[in-house]
mmCIF file as gemmi writes it, N, C-alpha and C atoms, coordinates in Angstrom:
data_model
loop_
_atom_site.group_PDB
_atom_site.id
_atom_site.type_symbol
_atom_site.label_atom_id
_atom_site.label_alt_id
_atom_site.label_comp_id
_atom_site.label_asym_id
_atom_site.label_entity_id
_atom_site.label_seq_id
_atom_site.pdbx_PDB_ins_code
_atom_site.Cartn_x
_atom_site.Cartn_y
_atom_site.Cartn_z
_atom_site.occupancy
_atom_site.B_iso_or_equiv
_atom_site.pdbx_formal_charge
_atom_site.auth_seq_id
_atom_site.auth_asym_id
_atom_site.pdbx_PDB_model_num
ATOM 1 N N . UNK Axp A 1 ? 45.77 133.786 -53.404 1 0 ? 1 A 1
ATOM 2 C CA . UNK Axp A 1 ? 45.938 133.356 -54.778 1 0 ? 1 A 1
ATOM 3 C C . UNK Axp A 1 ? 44.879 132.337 -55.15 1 0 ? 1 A 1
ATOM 4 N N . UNK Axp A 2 ? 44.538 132.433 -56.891 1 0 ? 2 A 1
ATOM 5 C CA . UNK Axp A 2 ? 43.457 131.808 -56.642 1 0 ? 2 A 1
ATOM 6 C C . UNK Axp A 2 ? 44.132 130.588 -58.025 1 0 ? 2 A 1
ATOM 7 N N . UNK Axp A 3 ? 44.403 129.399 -58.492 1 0 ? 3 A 1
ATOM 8 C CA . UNK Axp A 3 ? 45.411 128.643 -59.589 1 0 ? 3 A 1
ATOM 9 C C . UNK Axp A 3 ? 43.641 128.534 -60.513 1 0 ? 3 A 1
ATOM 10 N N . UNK Axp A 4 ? 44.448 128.604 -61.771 1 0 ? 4 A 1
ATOM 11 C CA . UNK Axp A 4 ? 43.095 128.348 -62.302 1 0 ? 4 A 1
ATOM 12 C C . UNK Axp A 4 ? 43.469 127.461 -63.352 1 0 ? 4 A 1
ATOM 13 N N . UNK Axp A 5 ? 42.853 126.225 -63.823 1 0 ? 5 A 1
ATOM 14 C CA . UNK Axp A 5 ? 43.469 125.713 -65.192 1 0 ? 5 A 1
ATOM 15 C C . UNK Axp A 5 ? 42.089 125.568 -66.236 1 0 ? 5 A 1
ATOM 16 N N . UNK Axp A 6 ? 43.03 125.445 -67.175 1 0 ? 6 A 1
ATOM 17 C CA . UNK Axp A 6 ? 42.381 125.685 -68.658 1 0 ? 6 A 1
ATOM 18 C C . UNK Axp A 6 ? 42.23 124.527 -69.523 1 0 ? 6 A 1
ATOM 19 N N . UNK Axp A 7 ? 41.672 123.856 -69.788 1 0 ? 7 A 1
ATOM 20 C CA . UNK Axp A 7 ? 41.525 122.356 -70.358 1 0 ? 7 A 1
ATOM 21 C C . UNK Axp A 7 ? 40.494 121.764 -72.038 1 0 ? 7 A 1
ATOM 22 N N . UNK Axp A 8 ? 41.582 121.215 -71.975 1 0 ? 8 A 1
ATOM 23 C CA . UNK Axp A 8 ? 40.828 120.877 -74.113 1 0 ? 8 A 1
ATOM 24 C C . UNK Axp A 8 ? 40.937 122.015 -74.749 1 0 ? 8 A 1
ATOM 25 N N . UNK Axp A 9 ? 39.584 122.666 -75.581 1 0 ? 9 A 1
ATOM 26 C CA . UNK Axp A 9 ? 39.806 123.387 -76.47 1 0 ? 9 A 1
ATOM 27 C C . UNK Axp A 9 ? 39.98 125.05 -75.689 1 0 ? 9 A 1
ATOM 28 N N . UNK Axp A 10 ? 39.72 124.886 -74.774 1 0 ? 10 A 1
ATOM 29 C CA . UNK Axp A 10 ? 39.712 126.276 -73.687 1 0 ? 10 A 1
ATOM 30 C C . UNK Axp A 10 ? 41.338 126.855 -73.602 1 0 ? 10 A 1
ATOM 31 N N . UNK Axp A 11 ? 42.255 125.605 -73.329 1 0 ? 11 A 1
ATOM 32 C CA . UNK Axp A 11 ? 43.47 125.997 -73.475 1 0 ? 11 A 1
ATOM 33 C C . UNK Axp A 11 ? 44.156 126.086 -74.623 1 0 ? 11 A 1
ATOM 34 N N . UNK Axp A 12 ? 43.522 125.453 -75.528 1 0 ? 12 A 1
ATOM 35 C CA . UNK Axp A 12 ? 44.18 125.94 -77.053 1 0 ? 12 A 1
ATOM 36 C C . UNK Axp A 12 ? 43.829 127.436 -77.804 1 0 ? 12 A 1
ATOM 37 N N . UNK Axp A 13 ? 42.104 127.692 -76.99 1 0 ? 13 A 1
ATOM 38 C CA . UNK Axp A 13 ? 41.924 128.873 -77.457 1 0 ? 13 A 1
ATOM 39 C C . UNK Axp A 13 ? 42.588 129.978 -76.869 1 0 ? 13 A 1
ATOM 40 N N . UNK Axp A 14 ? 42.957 129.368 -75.765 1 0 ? 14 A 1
ATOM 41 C CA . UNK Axp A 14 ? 43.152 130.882 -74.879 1 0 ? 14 A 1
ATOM 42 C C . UNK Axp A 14 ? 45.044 130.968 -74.364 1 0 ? 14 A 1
ATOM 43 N N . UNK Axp A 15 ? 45.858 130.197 -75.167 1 0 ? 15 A 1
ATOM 44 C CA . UNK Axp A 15 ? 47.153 129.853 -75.187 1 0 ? 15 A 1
ATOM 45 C C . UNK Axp A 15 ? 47.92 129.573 -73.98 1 0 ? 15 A 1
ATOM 46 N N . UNK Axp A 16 ? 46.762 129.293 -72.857 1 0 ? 16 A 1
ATOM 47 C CA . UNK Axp A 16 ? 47.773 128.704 -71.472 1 0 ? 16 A 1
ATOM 48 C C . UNK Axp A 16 ? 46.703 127.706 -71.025 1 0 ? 16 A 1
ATOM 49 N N . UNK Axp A 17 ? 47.595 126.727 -69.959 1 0 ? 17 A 1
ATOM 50 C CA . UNK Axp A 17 ? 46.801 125.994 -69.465 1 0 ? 17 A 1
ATOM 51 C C . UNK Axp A 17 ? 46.634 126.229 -68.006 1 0 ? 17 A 1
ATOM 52 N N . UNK Axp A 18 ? 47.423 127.097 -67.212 1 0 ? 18 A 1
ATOM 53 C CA . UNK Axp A 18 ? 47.225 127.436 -66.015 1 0 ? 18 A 1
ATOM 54 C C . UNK Axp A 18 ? 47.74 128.941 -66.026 1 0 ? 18 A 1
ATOM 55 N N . UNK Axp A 19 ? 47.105 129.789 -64.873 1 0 ? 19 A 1
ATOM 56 C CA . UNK Axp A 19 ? 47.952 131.066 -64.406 1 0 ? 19 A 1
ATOM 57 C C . UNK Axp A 19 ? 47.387 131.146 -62.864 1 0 ? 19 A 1
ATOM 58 N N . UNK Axp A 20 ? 47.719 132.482 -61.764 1 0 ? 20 A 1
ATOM 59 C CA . UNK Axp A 20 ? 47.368 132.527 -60.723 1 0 ? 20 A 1
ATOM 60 C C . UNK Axp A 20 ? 46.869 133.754 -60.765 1 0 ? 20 A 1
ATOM 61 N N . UNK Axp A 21 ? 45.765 133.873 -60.123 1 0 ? 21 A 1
ATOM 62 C CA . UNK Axp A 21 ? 45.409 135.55 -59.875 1 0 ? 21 A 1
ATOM 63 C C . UNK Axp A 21 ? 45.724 135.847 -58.411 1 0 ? 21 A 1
ATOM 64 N N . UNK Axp A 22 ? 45.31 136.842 -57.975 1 0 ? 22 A 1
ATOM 65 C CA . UNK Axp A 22 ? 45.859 137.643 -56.805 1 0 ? 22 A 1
ATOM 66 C C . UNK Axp A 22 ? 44.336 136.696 -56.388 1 0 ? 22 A 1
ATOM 67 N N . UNK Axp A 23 ? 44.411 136.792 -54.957 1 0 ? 23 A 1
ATOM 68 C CA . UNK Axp A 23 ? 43.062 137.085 -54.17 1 0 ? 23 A 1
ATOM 69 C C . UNK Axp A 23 ? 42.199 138.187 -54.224 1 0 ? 23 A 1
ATOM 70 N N . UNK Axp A 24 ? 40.868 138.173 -54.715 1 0 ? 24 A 1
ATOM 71 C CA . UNK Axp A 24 ? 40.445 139.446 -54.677 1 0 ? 24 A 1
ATOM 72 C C . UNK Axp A 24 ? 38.519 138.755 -53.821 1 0 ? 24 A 1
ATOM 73 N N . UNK Axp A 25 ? 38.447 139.475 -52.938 1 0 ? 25 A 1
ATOM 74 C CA . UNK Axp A 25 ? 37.394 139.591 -52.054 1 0 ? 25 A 1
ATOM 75 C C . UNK Axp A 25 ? 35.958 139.842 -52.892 1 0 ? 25 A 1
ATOM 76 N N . UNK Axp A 26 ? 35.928 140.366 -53.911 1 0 ? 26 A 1
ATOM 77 C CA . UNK Axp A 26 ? 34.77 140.617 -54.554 1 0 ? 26 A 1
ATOM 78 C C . UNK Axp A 26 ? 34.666 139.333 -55.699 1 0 ? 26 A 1
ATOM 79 N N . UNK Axp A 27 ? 35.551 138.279 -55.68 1 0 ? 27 A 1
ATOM 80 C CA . UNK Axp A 27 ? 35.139 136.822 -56.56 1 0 ? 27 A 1
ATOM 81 C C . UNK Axp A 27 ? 34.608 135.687 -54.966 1 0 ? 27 A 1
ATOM 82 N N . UNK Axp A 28 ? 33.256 136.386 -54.94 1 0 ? 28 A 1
ATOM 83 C CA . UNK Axp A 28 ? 32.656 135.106 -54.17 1 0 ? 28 A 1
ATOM 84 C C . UNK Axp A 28 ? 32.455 133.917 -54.874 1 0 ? 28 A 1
ATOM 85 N N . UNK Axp A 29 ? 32.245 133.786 -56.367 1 0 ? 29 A 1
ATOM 86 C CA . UNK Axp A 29 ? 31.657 132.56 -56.42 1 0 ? 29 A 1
ATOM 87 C C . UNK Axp A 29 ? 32.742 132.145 -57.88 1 0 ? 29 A 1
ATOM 88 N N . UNK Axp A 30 ? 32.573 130.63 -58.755 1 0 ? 30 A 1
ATOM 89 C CA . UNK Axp A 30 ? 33.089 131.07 -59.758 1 0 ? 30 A 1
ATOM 90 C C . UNK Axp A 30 ? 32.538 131.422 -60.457 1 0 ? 30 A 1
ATOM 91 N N . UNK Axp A 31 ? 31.218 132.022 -60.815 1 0 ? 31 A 1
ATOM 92 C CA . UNK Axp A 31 ? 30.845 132.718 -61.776 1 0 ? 31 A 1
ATOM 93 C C . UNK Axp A 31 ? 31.425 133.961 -61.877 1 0 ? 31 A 1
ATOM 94 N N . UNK Axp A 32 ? 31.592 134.825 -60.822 1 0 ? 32 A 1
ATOM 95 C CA . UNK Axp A 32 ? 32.334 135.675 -60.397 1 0 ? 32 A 1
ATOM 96 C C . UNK Axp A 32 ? 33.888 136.301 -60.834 1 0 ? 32 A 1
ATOM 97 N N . UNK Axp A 33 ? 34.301 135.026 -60.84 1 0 ? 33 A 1
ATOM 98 C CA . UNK Axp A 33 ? 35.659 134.648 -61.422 1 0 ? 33 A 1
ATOM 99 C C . UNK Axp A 33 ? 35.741 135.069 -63.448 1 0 ? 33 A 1
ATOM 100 N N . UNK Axp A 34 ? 34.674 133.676 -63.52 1 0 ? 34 A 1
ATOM 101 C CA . UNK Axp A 34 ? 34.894 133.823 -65.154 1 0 ? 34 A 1
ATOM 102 C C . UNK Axp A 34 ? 34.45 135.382 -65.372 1 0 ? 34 A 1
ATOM 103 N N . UNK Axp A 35 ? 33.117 135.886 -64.677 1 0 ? 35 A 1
ATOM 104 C CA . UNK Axp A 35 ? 32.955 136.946 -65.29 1 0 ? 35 A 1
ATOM 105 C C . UNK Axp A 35 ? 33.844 138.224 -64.986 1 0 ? 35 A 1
ATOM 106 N N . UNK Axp A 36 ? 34.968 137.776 -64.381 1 0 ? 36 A 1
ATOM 107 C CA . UNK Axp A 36 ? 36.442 138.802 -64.563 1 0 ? 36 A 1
ATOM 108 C C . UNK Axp A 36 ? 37.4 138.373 -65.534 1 0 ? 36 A 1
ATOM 109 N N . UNK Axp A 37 ? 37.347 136.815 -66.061 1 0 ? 37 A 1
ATOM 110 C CA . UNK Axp A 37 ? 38.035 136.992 -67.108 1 0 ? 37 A 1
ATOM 111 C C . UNK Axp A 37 ? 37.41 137.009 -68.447 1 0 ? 37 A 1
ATOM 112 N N . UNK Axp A 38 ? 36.248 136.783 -68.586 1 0 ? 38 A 1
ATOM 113 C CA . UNK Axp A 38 ? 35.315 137.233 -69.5 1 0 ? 38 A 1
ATOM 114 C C . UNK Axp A 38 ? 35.604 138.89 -69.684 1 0 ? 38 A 1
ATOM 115 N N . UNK Axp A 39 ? 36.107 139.902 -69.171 1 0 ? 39 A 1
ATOM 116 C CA . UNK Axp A 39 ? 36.428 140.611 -69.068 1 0 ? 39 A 1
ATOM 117 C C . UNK Axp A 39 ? 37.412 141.303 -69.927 1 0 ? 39 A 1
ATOM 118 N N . UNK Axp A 40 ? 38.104 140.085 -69.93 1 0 ? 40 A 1
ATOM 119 C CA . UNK Axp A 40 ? 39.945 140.711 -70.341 1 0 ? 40 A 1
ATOM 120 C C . UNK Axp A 40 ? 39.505 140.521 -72.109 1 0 ? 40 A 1
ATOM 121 N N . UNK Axp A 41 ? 37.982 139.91 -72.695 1 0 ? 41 A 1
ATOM 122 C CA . UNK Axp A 41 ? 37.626 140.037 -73.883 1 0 ? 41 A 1
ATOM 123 C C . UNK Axp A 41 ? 38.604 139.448 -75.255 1 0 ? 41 A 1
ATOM 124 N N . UNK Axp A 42 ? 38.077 139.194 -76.112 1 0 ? 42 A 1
ATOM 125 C CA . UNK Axp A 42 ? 38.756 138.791 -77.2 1 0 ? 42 A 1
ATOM 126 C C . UNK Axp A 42 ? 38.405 136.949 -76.982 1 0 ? 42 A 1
ATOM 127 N N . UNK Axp A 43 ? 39.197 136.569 -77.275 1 0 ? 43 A 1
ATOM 128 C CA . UNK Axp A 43 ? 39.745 134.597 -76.562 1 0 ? 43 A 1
ATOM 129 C C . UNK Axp A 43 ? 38.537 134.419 -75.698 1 0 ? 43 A 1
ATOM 130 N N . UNK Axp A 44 ? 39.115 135.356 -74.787 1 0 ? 44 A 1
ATOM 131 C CA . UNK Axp A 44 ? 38.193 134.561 -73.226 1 0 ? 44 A 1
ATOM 132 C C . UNK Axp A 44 ? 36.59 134.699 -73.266 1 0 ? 44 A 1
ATOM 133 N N . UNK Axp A 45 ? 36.395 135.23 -74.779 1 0 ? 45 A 1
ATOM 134 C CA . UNK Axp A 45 ? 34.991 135.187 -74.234 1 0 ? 45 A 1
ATOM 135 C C . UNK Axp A 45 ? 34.137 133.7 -74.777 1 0 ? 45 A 1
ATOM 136 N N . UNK Axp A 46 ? 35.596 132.694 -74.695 1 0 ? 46 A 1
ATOM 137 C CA . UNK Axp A 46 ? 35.11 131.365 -75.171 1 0 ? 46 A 1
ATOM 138 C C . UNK Axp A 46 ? 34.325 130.724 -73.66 1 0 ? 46 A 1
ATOM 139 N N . UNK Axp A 47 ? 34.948 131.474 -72.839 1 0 ? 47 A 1
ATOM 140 C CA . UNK Axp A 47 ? 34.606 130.889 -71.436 1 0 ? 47 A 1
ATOM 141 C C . UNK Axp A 47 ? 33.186 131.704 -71.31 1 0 ? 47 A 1
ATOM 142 N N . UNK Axp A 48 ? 32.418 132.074 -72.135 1 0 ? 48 A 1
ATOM 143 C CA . UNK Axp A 48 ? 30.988 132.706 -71.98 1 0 ? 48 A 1
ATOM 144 C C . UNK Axp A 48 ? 30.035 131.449 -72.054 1 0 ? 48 A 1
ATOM 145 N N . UNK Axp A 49 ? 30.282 130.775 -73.239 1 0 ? 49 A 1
ATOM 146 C CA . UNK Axp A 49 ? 29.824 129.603 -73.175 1 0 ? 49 A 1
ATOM 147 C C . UNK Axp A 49 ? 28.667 128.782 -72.661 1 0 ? 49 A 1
ATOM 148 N N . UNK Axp A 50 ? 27.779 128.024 -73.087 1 0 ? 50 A 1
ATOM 149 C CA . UNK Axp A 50 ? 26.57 127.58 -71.943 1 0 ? 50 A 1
ATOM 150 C C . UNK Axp A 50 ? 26.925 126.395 -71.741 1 0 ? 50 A 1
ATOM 151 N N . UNK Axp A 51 ? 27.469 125.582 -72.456 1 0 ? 51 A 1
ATOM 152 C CA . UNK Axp A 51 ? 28.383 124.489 -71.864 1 0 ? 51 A 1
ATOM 153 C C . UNK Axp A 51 ? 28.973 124.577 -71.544 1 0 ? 51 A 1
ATOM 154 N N . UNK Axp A 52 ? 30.01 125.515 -70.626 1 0 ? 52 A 1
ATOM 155 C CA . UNK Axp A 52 ? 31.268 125.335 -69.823 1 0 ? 52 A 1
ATOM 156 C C . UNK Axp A 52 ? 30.938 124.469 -68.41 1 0 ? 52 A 1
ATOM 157 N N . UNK Axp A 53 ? 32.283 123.725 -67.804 1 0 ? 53 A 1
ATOM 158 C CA . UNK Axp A 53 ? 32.06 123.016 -66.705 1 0 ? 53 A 1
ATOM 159 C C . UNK Axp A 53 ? 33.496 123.693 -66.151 1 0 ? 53 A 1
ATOM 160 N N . UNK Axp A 54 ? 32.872 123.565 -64.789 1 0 ? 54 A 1
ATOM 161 C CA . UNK Axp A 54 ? 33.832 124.051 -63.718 1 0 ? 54 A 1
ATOM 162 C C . UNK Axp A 54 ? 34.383 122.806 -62.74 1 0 ? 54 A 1
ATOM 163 N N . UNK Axp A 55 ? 35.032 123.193 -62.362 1 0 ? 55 A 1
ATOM 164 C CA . UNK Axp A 55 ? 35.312 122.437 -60.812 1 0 ? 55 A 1
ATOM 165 C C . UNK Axp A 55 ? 36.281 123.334 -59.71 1 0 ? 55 A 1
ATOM 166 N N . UNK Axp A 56 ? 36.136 122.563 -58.488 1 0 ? 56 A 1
ATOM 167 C CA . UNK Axp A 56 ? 36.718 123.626 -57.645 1 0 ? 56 A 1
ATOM 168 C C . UNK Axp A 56 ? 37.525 122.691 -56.823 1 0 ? 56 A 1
ATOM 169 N N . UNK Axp A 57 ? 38.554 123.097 -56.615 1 0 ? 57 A 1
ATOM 170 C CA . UNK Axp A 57 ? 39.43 122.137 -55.18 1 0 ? 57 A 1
ATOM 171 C C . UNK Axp A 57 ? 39.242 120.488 -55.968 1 0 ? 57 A 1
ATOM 172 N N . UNK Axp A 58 ? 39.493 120.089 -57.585 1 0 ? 58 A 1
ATOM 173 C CA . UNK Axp A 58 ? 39.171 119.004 -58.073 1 0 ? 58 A 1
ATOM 174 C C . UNK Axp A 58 ? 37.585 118.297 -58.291 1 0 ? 58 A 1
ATOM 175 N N . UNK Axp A 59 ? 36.494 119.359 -57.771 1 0 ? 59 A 1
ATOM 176 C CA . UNK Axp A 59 ? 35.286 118.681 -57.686 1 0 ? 59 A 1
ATOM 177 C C . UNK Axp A 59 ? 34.757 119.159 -58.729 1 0 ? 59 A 1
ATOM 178 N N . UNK Axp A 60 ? 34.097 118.344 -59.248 1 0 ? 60 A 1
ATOM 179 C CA . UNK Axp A 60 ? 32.659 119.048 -60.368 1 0 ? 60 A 1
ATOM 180 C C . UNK Axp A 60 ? 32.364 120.215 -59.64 1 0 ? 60 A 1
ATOM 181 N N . UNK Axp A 61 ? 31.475 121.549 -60.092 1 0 ? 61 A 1
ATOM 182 C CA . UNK Axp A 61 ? 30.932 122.382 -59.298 1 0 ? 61 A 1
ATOM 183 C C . UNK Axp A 61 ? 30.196 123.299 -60.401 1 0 ? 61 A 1
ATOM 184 N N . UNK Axp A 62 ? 28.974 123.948 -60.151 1 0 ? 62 A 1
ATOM 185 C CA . UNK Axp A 62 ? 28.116 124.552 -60.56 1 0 ? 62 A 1
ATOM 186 C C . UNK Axp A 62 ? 29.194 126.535 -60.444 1 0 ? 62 A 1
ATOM 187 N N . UNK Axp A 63 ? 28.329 127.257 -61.33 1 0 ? 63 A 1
ATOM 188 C CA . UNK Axp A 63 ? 29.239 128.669 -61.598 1 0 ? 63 A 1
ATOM 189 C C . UNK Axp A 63 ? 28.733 129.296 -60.486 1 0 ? 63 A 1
ATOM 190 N N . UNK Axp A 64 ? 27.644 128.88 -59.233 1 0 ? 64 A 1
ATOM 191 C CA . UNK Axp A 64 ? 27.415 129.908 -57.956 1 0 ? 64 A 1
ATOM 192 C C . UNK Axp A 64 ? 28.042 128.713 -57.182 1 0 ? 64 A 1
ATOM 193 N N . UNK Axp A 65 ? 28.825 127.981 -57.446 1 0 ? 65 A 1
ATOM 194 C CA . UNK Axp A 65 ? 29.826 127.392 -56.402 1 0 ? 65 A 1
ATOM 195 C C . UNK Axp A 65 ? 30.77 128.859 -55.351 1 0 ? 65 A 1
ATOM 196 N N . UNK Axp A 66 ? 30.605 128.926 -54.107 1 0 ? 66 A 1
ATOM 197 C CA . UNK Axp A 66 ? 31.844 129.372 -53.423 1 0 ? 66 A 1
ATOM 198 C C . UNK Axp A 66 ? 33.23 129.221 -53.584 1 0 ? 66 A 1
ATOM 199 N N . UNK Axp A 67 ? 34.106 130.781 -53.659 1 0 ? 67 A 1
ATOM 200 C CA . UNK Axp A 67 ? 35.632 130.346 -53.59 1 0 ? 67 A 1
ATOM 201 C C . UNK Axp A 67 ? 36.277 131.393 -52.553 1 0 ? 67 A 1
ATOM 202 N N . UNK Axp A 68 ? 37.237 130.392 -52.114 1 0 ? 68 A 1
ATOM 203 C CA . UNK Axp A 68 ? 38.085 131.557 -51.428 1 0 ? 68 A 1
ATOM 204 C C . UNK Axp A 68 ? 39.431 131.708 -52.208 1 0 ? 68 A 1
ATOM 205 N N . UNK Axp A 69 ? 40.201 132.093 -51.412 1 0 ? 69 A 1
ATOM 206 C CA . UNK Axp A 69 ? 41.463 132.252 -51.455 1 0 ? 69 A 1
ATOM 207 C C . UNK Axp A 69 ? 42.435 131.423 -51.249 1 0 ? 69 A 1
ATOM 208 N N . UNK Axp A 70 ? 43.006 130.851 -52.043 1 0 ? 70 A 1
ATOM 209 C CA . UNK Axp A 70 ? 44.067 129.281 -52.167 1 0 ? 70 A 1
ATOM 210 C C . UNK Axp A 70 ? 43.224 128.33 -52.849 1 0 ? 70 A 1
ATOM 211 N N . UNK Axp A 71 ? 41.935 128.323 -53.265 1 0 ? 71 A 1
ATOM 212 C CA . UNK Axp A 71 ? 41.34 127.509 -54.135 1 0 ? 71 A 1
ATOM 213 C C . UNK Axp A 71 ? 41.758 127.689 -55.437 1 0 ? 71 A 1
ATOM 214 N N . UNK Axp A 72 ? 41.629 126.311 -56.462 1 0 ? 72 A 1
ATOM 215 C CA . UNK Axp A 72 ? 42.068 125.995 -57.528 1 0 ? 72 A 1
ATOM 216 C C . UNK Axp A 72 ? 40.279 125.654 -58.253 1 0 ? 72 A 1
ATOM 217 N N . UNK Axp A 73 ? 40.793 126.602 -59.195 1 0 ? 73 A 1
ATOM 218 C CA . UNK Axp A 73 ? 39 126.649 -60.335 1 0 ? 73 A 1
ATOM 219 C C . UNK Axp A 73 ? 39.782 125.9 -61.897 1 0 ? 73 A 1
ATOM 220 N N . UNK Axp A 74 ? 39.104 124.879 -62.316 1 0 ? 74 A 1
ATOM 221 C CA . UNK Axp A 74 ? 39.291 124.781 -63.701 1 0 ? 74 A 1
ATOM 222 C C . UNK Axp A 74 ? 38.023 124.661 -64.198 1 0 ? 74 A 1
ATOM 223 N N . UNK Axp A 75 ? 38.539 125.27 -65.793 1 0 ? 75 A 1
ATOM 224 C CA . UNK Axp A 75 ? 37.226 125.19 -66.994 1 0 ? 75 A 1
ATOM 225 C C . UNK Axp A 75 ? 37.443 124.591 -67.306 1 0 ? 75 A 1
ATOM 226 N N . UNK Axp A 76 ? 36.418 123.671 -68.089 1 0 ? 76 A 1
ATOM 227 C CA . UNK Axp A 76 ? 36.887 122.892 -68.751 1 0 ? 76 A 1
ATOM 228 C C . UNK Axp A 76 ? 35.252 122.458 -70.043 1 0 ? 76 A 1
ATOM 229 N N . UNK Axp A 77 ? 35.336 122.315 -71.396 1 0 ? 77 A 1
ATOM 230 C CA . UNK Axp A 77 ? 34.07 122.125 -72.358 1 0 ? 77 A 1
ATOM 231 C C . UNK Axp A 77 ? 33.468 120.894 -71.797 1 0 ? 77 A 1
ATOM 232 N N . UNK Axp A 78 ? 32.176 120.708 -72.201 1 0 ? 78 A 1
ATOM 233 C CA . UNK Axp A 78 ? 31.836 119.693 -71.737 1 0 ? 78 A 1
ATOM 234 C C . UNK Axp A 78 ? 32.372 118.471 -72.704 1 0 ? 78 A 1
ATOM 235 N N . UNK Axp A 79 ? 32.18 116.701 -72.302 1 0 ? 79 A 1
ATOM 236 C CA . UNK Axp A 79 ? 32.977 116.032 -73.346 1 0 ? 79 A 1
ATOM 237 C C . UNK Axp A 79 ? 31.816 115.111 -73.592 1 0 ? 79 A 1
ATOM 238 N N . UNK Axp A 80 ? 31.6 115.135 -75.505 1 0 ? 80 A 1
ATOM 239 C CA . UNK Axp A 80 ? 30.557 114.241 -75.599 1 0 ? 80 A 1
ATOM 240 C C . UNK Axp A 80 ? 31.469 112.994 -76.347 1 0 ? 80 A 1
ATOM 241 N N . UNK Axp A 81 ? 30.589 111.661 -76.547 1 0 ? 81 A 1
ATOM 242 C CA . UNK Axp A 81 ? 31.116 110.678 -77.271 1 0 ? 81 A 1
ATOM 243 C C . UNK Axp A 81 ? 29.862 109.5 -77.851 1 0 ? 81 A 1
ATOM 244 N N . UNK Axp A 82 ? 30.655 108.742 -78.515 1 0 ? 82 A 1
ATOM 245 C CA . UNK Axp A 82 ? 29.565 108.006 -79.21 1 0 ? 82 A 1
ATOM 246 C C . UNK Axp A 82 ? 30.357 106.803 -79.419 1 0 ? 82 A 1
């Protein structure tokens, strides 16, 4: 299983803030990932994005970050301020 959460405007667009997917052997990385739920089209293709930020197991992480199986991926927009 892989927990994934959804954060700021990502979860308002896309009406959850967490779900679980199965394990699947062909999501080596998280780019991998988004570009399976980039997939499911409509909403999710907010997660296409060139500002999206990831993290993995709680860390910052780049979209050719490694994942396995029992890892936790969140998106999340980037946050500006002034």
């Amino acid at each position: 299983m892989i927990d994934l959460h959804y954060f700021a405007r990502y979860r308002e667009t896309l009406g959850l803030d967490a779900e679980q997917l199965e394990w699947d052997a062909s999501l080596r990385t998280v780019d991998d990932l988004r570009r399976t739920l980039l997939a499911r089209g409509n909403a999710w293709e907010v997660l296409a994005e060139q500002n999206l930020m990831c993290a993995r197991n709680q860390e910052l992480c780049g979209l050719d970050e490694p994942i396995g199986d029992g890892d936790e991926v969140a998106f999340f927009p980037t946050v500006t301020g002034g």
